[in-house]
NULUMNU-688376 format. One record per atom (N, C-alpha, C, O): atom name; x, y, z. Coordinates in steps of 0.02 Angstrom, whole numbers, plus 50000, padded with zeros to 5 digits. Layout:
<atoms>
   atomo       x       y       z
      CA       X       Y       Z
...
</atoms>
This chain:
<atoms>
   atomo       x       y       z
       N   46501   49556   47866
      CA   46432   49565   47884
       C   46410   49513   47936
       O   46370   49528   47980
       N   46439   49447   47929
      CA   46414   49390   47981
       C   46455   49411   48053
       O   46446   49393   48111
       N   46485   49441   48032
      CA   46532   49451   48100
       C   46485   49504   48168
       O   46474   49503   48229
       N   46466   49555   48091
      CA   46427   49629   48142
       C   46372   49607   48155
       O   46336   49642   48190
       N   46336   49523   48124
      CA   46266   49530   48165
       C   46257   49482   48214
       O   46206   49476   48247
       N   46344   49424   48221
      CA   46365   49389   48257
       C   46355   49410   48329
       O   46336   49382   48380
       N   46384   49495   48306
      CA   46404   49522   48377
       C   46349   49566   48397
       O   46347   49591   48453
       N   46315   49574   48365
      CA   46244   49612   48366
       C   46189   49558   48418
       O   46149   49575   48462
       N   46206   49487   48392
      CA   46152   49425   48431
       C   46193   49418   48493
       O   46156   49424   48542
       N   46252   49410   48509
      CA   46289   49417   48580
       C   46278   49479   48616
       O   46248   49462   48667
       N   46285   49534   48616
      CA   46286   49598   48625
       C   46208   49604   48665
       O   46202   49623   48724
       N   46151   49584   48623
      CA   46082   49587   48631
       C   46076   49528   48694
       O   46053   49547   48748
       N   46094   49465   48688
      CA   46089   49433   48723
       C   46121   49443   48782
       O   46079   49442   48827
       N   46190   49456   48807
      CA   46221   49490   48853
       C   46150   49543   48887
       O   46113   49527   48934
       N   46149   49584   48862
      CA   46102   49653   48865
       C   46060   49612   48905
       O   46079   49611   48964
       N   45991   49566   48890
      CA   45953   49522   48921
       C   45973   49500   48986
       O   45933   49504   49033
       N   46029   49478   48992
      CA   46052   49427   49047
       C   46060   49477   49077
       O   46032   49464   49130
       N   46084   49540   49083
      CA   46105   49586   49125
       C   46025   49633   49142
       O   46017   49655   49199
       N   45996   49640   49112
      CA   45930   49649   49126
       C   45876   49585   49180
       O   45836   49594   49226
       N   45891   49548   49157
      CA   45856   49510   49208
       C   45899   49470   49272
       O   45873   49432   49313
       N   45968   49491   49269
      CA   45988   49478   49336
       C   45970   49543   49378
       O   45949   49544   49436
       N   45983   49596   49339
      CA   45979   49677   49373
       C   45896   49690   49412
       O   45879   49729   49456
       N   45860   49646   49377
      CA   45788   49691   49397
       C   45757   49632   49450
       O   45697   49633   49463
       N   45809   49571   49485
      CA   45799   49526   49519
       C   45764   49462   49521
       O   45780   49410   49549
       N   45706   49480   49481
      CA   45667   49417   49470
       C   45672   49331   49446
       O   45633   49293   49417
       N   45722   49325   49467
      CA   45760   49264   49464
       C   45764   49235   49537
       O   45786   49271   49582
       N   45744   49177   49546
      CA   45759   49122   49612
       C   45810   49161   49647
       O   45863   49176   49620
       N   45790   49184   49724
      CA   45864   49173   49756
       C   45905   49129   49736
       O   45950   49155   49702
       N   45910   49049   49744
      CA   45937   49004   49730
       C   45977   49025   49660
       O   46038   49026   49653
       N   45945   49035   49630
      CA   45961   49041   49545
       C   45907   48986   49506
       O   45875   48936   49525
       N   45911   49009   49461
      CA   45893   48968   49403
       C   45951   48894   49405
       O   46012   48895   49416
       N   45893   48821   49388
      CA   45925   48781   49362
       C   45877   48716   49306
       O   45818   48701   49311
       N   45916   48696   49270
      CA   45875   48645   49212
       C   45799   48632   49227
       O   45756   48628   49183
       N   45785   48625   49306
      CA   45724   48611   49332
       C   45660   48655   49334
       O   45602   48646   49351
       N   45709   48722   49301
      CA   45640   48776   49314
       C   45633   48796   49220
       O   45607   48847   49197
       N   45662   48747   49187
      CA   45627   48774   49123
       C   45603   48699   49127
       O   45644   48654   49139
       N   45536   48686   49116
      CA   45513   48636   49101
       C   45433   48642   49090
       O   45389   48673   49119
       N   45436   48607   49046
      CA   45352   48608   49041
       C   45335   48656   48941
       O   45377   48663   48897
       N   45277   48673   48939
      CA   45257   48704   48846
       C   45269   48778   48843
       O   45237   48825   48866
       N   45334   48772   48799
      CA   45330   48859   48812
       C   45305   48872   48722
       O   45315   48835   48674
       N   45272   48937   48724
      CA   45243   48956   48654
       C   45290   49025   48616
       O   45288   49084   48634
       N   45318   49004   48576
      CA   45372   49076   48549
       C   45328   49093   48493
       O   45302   49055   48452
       N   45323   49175   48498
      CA   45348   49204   48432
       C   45424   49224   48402
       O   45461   49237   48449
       N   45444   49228   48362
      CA   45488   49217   48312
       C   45481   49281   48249
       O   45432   49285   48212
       N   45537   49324   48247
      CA   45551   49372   48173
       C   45625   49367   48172
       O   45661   49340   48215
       N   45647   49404   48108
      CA   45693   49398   48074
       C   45716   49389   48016
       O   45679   49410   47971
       N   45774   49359   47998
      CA   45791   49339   47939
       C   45830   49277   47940
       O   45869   49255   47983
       N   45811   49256   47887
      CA   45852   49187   47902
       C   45892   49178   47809
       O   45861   49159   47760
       N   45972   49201   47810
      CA   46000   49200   47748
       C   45967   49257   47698
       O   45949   49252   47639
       N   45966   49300   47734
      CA   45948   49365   47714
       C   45862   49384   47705
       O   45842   49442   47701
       N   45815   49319   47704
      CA   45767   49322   47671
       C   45695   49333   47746
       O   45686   49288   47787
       N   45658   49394   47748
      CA   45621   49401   47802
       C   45588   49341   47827
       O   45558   49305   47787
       N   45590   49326   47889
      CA   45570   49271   47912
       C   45515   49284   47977
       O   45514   49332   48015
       N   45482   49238   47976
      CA   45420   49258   48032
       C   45388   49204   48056
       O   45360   49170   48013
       N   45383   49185   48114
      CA   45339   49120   48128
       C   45314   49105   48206
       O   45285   49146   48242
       N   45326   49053   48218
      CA   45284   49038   48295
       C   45354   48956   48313
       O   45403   48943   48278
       N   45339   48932   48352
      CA   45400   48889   48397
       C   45343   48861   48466
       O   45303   48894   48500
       N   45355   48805   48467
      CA   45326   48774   48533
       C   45372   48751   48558
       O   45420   48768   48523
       N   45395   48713   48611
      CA   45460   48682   48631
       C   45436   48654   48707
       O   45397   48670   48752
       N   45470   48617   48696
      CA   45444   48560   48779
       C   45485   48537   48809
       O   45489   48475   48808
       N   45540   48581   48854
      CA   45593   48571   48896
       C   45574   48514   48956
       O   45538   48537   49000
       N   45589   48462   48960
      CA   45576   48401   49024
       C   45603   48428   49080
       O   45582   48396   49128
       N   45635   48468   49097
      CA   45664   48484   49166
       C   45738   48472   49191
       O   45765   48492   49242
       N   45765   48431   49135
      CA   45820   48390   49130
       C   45877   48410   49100
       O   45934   48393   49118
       N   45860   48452   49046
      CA   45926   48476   48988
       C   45896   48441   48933
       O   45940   48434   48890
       N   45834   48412   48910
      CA   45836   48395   48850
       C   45744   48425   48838
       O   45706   48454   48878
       N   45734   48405   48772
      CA   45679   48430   48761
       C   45617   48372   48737
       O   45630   48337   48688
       N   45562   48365   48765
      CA   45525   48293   48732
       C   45520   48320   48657
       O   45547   48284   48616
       N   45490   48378   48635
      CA   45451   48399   48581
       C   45475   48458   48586
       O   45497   48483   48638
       N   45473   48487   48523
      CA   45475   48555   48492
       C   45458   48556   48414
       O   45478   48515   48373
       N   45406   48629   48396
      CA   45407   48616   48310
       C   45427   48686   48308
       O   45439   48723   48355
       N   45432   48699   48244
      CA   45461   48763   48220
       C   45443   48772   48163
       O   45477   48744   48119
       N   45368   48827   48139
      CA   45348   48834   48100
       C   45364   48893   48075
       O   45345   48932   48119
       N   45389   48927   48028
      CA   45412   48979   47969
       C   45372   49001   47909
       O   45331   48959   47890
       N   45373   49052   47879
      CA   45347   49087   47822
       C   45428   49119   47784
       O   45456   49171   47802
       N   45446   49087   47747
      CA   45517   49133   47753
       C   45508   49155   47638
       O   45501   49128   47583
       N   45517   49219   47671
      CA   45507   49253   47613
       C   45532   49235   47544
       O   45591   49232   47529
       N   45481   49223   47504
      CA   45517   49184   47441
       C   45514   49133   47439
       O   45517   49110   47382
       N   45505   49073   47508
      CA   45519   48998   47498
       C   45449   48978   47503
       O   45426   48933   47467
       N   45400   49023   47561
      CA   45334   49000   47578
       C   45346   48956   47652
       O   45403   48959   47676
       N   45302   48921   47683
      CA   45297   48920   47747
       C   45325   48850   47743
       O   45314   48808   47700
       N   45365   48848   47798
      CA   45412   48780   47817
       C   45377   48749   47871
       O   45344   48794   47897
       N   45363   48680   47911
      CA   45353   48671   47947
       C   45393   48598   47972
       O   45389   48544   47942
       N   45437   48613   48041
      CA   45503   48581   48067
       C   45470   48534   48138
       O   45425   48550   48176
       N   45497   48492   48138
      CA   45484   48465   48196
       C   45549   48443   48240
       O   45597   48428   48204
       N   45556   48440   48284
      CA   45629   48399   48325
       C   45662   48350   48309
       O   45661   48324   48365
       N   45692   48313   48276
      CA   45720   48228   48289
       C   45736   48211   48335
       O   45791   48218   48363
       N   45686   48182   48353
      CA   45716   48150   48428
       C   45796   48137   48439
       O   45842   48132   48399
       N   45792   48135   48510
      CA   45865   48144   48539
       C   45921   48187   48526
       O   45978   48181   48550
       N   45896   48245   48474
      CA   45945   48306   48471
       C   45931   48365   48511
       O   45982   48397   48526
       N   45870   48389   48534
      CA   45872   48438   48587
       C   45881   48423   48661
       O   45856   48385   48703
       N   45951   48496   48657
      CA   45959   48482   48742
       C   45957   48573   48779
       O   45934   48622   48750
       N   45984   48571   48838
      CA   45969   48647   48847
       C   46014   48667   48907
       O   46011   48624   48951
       N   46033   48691   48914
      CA   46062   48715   49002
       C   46061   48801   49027
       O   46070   48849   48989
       N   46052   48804   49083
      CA   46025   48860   49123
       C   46061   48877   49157
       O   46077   48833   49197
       N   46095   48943   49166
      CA   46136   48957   49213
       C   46086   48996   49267
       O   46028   49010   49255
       N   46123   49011   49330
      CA   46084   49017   49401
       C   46044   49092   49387
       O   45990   49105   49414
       N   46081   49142   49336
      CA   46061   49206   49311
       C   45990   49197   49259
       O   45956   49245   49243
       N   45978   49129   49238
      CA   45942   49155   49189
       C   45949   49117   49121
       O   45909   49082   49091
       N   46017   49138   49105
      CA   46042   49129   49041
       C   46062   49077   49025
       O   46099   49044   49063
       N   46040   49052   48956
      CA   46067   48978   48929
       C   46077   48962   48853
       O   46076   49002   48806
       N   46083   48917   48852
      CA   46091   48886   48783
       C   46048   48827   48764
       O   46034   48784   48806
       N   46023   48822   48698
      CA   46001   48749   48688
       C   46021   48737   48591
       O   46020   48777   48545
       N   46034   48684   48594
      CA   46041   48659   48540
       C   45982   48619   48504
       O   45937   48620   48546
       N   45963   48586   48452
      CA   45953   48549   48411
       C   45934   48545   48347
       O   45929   48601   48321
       N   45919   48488   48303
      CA   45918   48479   48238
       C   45837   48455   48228
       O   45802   48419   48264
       N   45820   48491   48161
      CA   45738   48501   48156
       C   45741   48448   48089
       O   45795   48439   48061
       N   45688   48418   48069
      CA   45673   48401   47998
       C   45614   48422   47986
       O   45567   48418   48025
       N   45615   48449   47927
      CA   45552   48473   47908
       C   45497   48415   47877
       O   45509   48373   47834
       N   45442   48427   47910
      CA   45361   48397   47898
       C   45335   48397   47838
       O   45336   48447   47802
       N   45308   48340   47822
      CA   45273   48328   47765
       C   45189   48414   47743
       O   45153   48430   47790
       N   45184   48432   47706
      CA   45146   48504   47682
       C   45182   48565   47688
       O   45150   48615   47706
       N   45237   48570   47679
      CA   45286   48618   47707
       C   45313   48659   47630
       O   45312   48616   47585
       N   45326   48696   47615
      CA   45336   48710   47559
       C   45370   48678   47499
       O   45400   48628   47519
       N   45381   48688   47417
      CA   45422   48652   47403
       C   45504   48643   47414
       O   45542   48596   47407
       N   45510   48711   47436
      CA   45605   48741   47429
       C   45610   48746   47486
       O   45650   48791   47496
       N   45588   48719   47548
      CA   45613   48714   47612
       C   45670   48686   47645
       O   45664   48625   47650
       N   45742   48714   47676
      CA   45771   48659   47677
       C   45754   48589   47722
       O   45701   48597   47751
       N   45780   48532   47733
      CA   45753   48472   47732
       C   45764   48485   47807
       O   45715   48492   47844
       N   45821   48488   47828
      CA   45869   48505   47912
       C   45894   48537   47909
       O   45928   48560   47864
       N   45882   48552   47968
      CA   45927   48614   47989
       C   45931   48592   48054
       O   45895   48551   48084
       N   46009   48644   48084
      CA   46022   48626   48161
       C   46023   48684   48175
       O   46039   48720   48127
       N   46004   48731   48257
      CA   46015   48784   48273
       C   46044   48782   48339
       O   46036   48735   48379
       N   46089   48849   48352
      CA   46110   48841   48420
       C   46082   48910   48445
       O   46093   48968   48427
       N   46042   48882   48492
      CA   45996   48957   48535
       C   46005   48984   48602
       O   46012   48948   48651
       N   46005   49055   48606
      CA   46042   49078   48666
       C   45981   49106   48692
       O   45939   49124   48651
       N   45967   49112   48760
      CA   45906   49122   48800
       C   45920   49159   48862
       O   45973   49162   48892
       N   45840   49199   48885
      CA   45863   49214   48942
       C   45801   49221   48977
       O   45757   49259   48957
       N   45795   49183   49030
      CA   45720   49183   49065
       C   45710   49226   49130
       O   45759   49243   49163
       N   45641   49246   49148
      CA   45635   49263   49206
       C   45571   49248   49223
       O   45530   49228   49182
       N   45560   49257   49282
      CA   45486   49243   49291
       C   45483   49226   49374
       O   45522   49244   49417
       N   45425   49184   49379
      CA   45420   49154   49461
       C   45463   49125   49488
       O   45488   49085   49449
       N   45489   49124   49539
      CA   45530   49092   49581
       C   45512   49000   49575
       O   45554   48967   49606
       N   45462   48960   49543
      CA   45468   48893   49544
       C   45491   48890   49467
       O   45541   48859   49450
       N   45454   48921   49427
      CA   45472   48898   49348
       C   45488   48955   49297
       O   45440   48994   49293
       N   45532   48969   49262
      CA   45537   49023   49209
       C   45461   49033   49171
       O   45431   48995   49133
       N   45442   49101   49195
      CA   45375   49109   49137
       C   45395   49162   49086
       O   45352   49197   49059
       N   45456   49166   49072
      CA   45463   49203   48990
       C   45526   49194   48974
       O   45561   49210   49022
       N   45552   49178   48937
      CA   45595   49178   48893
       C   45640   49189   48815
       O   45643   49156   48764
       N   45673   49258   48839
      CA   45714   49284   48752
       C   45756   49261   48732
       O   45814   49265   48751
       N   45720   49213   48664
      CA   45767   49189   48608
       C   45792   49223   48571
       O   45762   49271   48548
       N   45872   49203   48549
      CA   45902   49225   48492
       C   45927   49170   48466
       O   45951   49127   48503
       N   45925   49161   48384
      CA   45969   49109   48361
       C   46031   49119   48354
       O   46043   49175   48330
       N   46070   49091   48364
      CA   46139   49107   48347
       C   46210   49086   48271
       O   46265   49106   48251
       N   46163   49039   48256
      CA   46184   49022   48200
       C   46196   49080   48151
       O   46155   49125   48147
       N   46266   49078   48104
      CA   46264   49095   48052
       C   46204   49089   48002
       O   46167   49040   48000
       N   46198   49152   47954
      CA   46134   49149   47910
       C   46074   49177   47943
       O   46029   49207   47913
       N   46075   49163   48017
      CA   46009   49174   48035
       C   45985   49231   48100
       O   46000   49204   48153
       N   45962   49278   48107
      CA   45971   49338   48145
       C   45877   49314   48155
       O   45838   49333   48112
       N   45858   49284   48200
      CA   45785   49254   48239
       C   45801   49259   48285
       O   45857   49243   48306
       N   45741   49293   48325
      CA   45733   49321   48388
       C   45659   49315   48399
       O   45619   49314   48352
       N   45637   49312   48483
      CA   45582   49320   48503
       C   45584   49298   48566
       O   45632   49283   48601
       N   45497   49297   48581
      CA   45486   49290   48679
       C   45463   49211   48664
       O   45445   49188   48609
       N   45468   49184   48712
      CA   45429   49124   48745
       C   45395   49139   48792
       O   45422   49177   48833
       N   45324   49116   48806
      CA   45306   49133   48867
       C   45264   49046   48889
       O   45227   49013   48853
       N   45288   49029   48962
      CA   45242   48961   48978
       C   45190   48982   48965
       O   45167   49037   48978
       N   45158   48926   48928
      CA   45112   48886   48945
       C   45068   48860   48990
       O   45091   48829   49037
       N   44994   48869   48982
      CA   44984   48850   49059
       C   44950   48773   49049
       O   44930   48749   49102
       N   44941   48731   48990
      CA   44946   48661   48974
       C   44988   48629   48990
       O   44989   48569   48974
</atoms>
């Protein structure tokens, strides 16, 4: 089963990248680290370890490959609402010239957060932006981690 929804989150993500190289809206130049930067606002569904999951994601790419801030707030069915913040110095991110990227990092969860929340967690997230020629204004997340089938848009921020 982890395998078919393994290939279900690649498959989908592929699909994206080939959609937004195809319909052009990407930099002549290409996309690079410098054009995701700045507050992007996600929604977020899914499941996370089978259990329906639903929430919201802020994230604050520097321009660089790493991230100042990001939280990651959840409702996950049965546990009640989690609320995650970044540990510093674990988010990073990279952009290929198409669009498509990756970012990693490790969250700890915030003090009012449910009781059965887990404490950390790390995720590895696959992306695919398009938008204006100076800065990505949307971006489709998928998580990629085992256990967890989360998906959604980012869209900048104009803070």
């Amino acid at each position: 089963m982890k395998h078919i929804i393994g290939t279900f989150v690649v498959t989908a993500v592929l699909c994206l990248a080939i959609t937004a190289r195809a319909d052009g809206r990407y930099p002549e130049r290409g996309y690079t680290n410098a054009d995701i930067n700045g507050g992007y606002g996600c929604g977020v569904s899914g499941a996370l370890t089978g259990a329906k999951t639903a929430g919201i994601a802020q994230f604050h790419p520097e321009g660089n490959g790493q991230f100042s801030a990001s939280v990651f707030d959840v409702n996950i069915d049965g546990v009640g609402v989690c609320d995650y913040s970044l540990e510093k110095g674990t988010g990073t991110y990279d952009v290929s010239a198409n669009g498509v990227g990756t970012a990693q990092a490790t969250y700890s969860v915030q003090p009012g957060s449910a009781q059965n929340c887990p404490a950390e967690f790390s995720s590895h997230i696959g992306f695919v932006c398009s938008g204006a020629a100076i800065t990505a204004s949307t971006c489709n997340i998928a998580i990629l981690d085992p256990g967890f089938l989360l998906h959604g848009t980012c869209t900048k921020q104009n803070k």
